[in-house]
PyMOL Python script that loads the backbone (N, CA, C, O; Angstrom):
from pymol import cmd

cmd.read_pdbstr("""\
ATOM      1  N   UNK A   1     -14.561   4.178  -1.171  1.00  0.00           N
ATOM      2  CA  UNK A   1     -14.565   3.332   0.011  1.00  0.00           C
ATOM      3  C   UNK A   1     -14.979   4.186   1.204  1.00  0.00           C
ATOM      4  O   UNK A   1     -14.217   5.061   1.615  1.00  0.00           O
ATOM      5  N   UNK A   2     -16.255   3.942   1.819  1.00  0.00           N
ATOM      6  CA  UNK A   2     -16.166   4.467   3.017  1.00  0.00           C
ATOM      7  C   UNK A   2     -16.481   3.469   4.413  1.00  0.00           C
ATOM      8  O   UNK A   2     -17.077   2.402   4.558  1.00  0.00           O
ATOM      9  N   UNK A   3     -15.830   4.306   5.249  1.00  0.00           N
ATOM     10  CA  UNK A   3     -15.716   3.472   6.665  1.00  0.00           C
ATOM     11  C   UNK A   3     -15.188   4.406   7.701  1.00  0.00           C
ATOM     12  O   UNK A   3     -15.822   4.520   8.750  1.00  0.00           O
ATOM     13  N   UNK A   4     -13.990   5.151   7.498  1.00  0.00           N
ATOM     14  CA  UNK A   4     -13.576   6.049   8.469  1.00  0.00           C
ATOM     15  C   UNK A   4     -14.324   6.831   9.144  1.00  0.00           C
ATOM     16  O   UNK A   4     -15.509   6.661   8.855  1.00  0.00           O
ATOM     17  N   UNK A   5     -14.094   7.856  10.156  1.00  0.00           N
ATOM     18  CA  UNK A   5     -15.213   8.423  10.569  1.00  0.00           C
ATOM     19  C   UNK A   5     -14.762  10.131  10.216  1.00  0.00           C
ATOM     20  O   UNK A   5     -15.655  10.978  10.199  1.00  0.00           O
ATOM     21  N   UNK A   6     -13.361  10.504   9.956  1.00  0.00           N
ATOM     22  CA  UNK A   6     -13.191  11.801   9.670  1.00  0.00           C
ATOM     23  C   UNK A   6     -12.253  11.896   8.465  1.00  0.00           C
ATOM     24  O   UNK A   6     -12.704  10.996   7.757  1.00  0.00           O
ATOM     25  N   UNK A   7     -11.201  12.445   7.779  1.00  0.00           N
ATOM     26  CA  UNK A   7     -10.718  12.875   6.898  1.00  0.00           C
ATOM     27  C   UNK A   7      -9.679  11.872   6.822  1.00  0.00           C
ATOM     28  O   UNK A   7      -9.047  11.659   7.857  1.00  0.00           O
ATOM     29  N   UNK A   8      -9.253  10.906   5.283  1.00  0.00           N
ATOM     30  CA  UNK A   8      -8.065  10.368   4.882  1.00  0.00           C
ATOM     31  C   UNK A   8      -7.398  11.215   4.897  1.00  0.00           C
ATOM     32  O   UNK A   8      -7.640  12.391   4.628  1.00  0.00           O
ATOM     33  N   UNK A   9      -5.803  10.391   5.438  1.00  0.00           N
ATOM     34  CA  UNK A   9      -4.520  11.606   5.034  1.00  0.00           C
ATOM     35  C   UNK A   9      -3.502  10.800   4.178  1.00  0.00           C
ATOM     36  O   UNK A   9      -2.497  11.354   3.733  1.00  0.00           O
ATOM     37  N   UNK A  10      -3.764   9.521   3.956  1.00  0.00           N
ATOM     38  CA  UNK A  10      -2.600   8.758   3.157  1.00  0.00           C
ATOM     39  C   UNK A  10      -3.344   7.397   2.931  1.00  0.00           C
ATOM     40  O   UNK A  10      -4.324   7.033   3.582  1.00  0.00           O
ATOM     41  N   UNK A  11      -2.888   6.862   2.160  1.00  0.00           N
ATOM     42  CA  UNK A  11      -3.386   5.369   1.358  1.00  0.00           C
ATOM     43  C   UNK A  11      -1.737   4.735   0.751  1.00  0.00           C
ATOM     44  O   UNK A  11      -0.822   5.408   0.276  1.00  0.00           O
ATOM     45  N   UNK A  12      -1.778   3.450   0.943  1.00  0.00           N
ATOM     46  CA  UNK A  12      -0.731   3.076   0.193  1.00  0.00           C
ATOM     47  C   UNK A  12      -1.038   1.376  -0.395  1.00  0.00           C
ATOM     48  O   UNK A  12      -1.263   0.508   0.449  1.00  0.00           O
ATOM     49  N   UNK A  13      -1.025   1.090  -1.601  1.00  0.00           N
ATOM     50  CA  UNK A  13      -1.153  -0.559  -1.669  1.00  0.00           C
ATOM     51  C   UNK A  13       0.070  -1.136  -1.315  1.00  0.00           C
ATOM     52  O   UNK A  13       1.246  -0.802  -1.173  1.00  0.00           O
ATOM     53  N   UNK A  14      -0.672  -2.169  -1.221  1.00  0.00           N
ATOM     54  CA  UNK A  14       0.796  -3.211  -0.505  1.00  0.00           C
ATOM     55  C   UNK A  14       1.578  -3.669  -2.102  1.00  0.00           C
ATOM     56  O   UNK A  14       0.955  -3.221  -3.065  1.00  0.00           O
ATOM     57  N   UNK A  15       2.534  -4.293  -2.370  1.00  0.00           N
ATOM     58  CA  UNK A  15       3.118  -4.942  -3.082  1.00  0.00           C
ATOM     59  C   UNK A  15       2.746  -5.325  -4.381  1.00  0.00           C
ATOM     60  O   UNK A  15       3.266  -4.981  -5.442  1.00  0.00           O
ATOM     61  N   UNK A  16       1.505  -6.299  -4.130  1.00  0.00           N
ATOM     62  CA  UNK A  16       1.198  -7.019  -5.132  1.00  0.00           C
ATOM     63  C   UNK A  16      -0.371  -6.735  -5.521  1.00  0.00           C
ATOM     64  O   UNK A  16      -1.127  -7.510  -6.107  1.00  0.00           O
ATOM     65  N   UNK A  17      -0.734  -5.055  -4.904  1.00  0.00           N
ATOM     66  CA  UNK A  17      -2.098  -4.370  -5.039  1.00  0.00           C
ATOM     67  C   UNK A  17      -3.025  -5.464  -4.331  1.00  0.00           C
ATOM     68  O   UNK A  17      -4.165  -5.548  -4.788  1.00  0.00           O
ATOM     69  N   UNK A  18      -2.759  -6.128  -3.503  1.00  0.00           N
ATOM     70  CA  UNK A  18      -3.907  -7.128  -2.955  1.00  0.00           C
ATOM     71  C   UNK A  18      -4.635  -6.469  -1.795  1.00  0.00           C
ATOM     72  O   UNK A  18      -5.704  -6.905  -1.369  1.00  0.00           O
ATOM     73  N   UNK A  19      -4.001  -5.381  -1.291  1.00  0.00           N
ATOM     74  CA  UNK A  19      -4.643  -4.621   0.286  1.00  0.00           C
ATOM     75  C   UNK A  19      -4.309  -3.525  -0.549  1.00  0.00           C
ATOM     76  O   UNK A  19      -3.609  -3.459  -1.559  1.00  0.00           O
ATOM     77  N   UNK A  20      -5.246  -2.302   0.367  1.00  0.00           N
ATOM     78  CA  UNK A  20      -4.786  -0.885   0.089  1.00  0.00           C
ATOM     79  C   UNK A  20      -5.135  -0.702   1.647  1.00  0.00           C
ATOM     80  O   UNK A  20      -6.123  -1.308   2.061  1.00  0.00           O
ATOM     81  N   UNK A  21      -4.310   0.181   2.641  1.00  0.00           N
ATOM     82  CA  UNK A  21      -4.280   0.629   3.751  1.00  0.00           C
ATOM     83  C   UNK A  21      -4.553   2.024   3.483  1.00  0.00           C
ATOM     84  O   UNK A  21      -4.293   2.457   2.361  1.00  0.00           O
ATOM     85  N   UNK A  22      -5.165   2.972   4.588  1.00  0.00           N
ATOM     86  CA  UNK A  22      -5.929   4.166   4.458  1.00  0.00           C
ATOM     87  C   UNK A  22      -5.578   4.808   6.296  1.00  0.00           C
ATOM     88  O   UNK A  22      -6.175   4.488   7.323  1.00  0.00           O
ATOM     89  N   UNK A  23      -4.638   5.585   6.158  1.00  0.00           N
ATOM     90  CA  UNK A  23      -4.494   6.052   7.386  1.00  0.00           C
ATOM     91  C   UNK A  23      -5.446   7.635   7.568  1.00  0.00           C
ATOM     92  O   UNK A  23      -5.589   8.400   6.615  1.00  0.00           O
ATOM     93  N   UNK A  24      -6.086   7.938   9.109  1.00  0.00           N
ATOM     94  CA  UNK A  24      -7.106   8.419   9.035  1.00  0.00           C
ATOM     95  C   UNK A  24      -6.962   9.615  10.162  1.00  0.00           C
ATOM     96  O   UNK A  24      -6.057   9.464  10.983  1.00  0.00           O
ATOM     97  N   UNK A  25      -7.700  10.667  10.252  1.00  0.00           N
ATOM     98  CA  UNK A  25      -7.820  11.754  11.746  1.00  0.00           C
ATOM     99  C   UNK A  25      -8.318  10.792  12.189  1.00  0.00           C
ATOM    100  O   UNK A  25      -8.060  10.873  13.389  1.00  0.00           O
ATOM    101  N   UNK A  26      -8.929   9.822  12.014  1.00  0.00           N
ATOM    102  CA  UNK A  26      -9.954   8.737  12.987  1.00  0.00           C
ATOM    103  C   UNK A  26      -9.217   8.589  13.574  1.00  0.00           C
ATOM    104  O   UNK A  26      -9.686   7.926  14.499  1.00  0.00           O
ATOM    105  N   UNK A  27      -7.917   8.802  13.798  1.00  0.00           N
ATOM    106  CA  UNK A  27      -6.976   7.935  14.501  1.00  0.00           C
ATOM    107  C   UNK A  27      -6.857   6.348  14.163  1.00  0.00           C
ATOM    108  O   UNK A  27      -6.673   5.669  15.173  1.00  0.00           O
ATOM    109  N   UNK A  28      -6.899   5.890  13.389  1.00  0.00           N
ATOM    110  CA  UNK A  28      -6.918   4.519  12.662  1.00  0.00           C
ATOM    111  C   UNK A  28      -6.067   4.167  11.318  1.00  0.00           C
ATOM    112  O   UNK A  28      -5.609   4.873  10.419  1.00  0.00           O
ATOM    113  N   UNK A  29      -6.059   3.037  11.523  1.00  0.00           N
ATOM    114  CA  UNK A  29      -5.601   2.533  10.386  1.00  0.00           C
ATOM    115  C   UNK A  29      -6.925   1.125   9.288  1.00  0.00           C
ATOM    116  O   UNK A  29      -7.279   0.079   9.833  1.00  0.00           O
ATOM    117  N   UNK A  30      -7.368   1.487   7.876  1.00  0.00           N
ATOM    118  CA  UNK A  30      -7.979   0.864   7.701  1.00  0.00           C
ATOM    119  C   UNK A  30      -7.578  -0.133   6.653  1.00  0.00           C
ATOM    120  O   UNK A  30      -7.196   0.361   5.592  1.00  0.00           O
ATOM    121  N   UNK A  31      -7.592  -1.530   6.751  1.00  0.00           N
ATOM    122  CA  UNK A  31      -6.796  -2.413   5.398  1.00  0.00           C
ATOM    123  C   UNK A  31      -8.647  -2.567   5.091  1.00  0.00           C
ATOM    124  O   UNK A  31      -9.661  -2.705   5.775  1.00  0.00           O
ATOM    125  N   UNK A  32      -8.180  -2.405   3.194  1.00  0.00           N
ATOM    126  CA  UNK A  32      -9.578  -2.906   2.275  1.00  0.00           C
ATOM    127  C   UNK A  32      -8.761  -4.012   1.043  1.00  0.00           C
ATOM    128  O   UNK A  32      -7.575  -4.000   0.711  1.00  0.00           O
ATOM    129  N   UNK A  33      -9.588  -4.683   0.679  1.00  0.00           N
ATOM    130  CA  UNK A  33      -9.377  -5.298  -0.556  1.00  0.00           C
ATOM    131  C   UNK A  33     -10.280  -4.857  -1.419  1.00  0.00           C
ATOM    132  O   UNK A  33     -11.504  -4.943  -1.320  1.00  0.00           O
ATOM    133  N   UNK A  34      -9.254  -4.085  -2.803  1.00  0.00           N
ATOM    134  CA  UNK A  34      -9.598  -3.896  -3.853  1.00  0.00           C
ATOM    135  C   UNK A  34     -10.646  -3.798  -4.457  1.00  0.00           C
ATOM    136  O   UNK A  34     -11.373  -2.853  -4.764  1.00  0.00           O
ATOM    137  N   UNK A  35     -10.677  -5.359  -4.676  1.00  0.00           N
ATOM    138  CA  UNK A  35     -11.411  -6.419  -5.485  1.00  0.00           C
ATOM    139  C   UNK A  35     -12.814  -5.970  -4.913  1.00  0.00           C
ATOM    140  O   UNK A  35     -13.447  -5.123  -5.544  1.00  0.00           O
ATOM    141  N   UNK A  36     -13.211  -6.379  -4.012  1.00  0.00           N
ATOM    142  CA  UNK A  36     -14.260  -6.547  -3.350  1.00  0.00           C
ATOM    143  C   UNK A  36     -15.213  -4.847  -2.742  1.00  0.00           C
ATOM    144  O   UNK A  36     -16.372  -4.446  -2.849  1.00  0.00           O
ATOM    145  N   UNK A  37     -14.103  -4.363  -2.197  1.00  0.00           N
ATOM    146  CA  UNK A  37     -14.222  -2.346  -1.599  1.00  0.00           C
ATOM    147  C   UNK A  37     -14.562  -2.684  -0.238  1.00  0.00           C
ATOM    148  O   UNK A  37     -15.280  -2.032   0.519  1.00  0.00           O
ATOM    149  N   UNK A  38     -13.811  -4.066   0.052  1.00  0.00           N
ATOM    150  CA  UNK A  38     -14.876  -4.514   1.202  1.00  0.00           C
ATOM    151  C   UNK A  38     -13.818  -3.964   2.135  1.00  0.00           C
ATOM    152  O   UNK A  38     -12.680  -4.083   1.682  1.00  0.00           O
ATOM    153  N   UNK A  39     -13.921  -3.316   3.482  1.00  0.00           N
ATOM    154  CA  UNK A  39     -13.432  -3.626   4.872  1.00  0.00           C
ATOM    155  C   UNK A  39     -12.281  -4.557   5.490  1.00  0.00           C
ATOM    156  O   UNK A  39     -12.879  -5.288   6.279  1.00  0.00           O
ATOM    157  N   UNK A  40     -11.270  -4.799   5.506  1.00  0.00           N
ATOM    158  CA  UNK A  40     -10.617  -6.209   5.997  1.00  0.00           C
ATOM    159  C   UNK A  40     -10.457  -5.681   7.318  1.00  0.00           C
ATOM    160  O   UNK A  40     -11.179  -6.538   7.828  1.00  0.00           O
ATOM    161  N   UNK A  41     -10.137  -5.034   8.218  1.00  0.00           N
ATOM    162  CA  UNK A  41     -10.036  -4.807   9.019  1.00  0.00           C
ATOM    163  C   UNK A  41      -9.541  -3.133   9.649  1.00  0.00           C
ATOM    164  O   UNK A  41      -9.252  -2.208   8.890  1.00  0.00           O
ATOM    165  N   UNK A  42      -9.532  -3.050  10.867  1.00  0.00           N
ATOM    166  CA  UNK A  42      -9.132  -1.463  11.353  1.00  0.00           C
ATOM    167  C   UNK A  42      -7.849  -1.948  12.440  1.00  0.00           C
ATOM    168  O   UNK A  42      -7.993  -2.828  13.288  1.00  0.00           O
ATOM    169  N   UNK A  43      -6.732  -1.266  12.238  1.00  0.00           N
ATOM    170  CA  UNK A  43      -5.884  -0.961  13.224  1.00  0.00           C
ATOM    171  C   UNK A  43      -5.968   0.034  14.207  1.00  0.00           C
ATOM    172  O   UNK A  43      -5.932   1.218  13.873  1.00  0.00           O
ATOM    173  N   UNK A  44      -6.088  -0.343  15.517  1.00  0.00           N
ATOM    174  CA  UNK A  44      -6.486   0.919  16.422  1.00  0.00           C
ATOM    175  C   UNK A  44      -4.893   1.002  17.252  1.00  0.00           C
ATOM    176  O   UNK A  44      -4.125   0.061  17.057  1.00  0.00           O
ATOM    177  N   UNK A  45      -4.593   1.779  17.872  1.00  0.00           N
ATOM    178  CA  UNK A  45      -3.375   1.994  18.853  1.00  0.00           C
ATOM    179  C   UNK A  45      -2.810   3.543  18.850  1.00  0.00           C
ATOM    180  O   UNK A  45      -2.042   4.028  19.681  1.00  0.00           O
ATOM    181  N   UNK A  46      -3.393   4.203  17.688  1.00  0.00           N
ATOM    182  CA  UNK A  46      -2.650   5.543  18.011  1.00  0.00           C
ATOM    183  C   UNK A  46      -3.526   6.464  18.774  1.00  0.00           C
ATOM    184  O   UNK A  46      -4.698   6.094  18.853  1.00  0.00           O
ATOM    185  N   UNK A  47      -3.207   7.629  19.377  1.00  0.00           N
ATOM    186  CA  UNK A  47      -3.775   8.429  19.708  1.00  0.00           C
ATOM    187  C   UNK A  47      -4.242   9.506  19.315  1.00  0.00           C
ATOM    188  O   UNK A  47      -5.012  10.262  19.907  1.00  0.00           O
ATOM    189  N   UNK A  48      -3.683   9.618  18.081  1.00  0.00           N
ATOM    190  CA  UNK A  48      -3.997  10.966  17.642  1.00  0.00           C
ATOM    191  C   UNK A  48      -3.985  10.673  16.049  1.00  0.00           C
ATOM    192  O   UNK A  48      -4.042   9.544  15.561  1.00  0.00           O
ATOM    193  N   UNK A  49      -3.884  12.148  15.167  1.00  0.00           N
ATOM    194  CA  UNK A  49      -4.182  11.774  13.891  1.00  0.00           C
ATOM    195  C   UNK A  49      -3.409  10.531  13.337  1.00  0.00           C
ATOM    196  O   UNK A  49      -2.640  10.017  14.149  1.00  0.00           O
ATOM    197  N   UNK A  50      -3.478   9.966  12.110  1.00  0.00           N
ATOM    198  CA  UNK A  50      -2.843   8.947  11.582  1.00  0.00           C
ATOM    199  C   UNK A  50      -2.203   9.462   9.949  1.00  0.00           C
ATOM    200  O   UNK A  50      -2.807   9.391   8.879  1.00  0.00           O
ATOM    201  N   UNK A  51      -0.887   9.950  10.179  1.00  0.00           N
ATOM    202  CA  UNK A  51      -0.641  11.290   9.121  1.00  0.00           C
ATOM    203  C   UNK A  51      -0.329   9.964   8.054  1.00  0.00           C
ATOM    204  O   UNK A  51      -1.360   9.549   7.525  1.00  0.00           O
ATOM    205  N   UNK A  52       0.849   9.285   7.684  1.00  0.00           N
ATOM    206  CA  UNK A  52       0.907   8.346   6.844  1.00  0.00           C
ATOM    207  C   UNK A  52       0.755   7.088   6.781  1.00  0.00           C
ATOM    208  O   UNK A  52      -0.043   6.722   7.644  1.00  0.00           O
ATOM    209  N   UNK A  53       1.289   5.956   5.939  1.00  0.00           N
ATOM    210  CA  UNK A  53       0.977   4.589   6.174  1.00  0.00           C
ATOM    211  C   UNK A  53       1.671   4.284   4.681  1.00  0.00           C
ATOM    212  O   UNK A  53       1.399   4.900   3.651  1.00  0.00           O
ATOM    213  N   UNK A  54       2.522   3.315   4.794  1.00  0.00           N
ATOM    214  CA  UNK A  54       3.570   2.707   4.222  1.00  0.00           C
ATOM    215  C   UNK A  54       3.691   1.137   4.633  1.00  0.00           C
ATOM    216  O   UNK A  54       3.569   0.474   5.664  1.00  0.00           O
ATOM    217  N   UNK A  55       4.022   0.885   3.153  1.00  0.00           N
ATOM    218  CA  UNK A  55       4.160  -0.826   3.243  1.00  0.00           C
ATOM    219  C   UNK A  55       5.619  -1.454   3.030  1.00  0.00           C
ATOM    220  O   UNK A  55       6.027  -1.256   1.885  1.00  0.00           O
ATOM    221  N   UNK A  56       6.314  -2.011   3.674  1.00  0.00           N
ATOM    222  CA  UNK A  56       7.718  -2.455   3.494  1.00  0.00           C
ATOM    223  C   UNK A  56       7.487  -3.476   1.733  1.00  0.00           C
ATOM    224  O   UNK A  56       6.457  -3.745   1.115  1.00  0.00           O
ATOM    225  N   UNK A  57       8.695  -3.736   1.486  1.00  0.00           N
ATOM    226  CA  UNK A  57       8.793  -4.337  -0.345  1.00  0.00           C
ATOM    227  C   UNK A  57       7.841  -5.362  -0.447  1.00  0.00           C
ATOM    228  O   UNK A  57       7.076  -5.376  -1.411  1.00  0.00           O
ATOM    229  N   UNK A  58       7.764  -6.660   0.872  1.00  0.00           N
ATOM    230  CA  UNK A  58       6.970  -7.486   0.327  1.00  0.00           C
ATOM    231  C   UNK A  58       5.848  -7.263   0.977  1.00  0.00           C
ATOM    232  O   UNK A  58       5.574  -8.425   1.275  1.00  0.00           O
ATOM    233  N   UNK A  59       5.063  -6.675   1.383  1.00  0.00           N
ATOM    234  CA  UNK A  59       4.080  -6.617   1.962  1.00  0.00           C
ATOM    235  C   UNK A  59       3.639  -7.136   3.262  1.00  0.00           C
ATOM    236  O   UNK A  59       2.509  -7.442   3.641  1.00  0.00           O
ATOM    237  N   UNK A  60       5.025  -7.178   3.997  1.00  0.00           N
ATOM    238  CA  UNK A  60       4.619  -8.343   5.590  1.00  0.00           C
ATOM    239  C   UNK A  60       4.501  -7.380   6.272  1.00  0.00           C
ATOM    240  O   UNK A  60       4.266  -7.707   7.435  1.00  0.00           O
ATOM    241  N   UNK A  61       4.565  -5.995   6.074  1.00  0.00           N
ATOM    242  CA  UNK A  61       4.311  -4.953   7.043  1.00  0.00           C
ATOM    243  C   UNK A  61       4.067  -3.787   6.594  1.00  0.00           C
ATOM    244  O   UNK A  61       4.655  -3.316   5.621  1.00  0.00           O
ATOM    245  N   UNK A  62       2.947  -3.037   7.418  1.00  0.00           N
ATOM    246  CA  UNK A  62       2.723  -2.096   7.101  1.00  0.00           C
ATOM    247  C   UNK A  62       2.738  -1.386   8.431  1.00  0.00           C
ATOM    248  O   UNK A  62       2.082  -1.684   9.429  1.00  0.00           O
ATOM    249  N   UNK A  63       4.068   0.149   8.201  1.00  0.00           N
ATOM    250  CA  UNK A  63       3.870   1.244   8.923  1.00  0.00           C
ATOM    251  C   UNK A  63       2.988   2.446   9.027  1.00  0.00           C
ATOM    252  O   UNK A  63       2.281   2.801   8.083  1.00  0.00           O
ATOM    253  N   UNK A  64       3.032   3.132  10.280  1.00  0.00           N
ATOM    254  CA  UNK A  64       2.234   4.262  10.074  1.00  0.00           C
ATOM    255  C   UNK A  64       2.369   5.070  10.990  1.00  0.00           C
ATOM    256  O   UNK A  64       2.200   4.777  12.173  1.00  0.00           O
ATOM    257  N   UNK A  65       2.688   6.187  10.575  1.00  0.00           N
ATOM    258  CA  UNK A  65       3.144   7.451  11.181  1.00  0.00           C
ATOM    259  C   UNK A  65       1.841   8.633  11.829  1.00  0.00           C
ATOM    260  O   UNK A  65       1.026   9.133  11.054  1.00  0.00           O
ATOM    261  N   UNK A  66       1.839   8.916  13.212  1.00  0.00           N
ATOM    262  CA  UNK A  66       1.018   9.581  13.487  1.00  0.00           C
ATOM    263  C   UNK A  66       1.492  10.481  14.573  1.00  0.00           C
ATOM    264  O   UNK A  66       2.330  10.297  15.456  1.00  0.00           O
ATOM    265  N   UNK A  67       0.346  12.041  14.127  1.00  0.00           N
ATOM    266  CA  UNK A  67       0.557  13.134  15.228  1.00  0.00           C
ATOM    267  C   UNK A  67       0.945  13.057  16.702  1.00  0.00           C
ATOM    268  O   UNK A  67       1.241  14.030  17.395  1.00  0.00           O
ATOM    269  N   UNK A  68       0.897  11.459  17.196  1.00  0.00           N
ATOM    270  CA  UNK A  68       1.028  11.061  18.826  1.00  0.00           C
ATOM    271  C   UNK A  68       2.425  11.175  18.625  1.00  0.00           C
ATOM    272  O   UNK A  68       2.817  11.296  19.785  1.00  0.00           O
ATOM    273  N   UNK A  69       3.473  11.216  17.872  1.00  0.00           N
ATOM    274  CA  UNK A  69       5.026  11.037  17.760  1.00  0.00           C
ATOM    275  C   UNK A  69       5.215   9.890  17.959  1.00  0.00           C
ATOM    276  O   UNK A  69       6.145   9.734  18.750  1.00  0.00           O
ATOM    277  N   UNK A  70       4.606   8.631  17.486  1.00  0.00           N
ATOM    278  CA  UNK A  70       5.206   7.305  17.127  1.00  0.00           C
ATOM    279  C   UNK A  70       4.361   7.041  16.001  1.00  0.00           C
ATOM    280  O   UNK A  70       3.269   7.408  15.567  1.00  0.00           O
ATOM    281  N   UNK A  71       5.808   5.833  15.529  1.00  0.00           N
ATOM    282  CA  UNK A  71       5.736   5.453  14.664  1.00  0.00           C
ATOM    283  C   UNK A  71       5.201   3.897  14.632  1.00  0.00           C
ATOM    284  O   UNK A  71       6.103   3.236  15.147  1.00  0.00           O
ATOM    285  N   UNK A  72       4.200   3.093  14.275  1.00  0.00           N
ATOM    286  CA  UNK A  72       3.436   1.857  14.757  1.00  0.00           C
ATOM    287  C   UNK A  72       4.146   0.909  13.027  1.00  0.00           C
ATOM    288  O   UNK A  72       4.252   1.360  11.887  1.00  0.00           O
ATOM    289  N   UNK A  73       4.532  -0.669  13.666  1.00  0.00           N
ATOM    290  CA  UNK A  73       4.583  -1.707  13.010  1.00  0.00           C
ATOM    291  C   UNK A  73       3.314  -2.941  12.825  1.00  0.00           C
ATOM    292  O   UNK A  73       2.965  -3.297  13.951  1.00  0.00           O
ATOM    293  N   UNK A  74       2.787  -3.444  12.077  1.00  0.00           N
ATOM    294  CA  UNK A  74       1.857  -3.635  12.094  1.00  0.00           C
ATOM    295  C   UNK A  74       1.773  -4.920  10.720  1.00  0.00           C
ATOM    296  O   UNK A  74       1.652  -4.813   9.499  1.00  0.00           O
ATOM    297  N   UNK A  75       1.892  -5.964  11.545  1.00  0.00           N
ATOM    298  CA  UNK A  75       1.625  -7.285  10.133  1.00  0.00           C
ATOM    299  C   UNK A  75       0.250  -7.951   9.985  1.00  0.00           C
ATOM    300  O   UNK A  75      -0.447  -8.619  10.748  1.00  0.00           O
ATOM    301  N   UNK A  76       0.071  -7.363   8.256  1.00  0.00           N
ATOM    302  CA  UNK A  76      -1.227  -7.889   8.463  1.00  0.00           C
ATOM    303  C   UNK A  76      -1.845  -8.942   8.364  1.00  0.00           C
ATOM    304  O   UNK A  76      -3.059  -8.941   8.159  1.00  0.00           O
ATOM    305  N   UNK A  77      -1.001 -10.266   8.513  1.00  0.00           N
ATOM    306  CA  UNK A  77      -1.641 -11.661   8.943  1.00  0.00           C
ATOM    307  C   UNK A  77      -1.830 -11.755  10.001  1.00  0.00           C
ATOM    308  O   UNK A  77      -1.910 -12.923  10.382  1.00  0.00           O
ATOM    309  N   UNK A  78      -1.972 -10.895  10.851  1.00  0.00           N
ATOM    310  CA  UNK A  78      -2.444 -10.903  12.618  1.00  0.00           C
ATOM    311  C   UNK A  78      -3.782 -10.720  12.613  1.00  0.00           C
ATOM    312  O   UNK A  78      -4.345 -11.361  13.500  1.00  0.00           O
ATOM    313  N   UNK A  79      -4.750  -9.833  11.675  1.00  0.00           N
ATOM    314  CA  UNK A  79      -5.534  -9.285  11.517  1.00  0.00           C
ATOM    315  C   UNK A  79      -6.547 -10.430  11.554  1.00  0.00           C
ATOM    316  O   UNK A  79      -7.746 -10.199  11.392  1.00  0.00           O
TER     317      UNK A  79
END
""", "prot")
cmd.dss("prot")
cmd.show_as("cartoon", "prot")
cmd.util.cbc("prot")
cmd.orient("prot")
């Protein structure tokens, strides 16, 4: 899958493997579907690297931890 613009540091699928999220130095967060390798969207808000990215049990949220010292909530039916 490419799209980011500098080095992955974490990936996690959601629940039911339907998204895989890809946290980035881009400072980003990227959701893809699988199936397809396609793009679903980019989370922007941090400032700095984007060290992990974690999905709560059912998949209504996905966190992500970055070098700015916060920690971002993030549901991806907003997207």
């Amino acid at each position: 899958l490419r799209g980011h613009s500098d080095y992955v540091r974490s990936v996690a699928w959601n629940h039911d493997g339907s998204l895989l999220a890809s946290g980035s130095y881009d400072n980003t967060v990227k959701l893809w579907d699988p199936k397809t390798m396609e793009e679903k969207g980019t989370l922007r808000g941090h400032s700095d690297y984007v060290r992990s990215v974690a999905w709560n049990h059912d998949g209504s949220l996905l966190a992500s931890g970055s070098y700015d010292n916060t920690v971002k909530l993030w549901d991806p039916k907003t997207m």
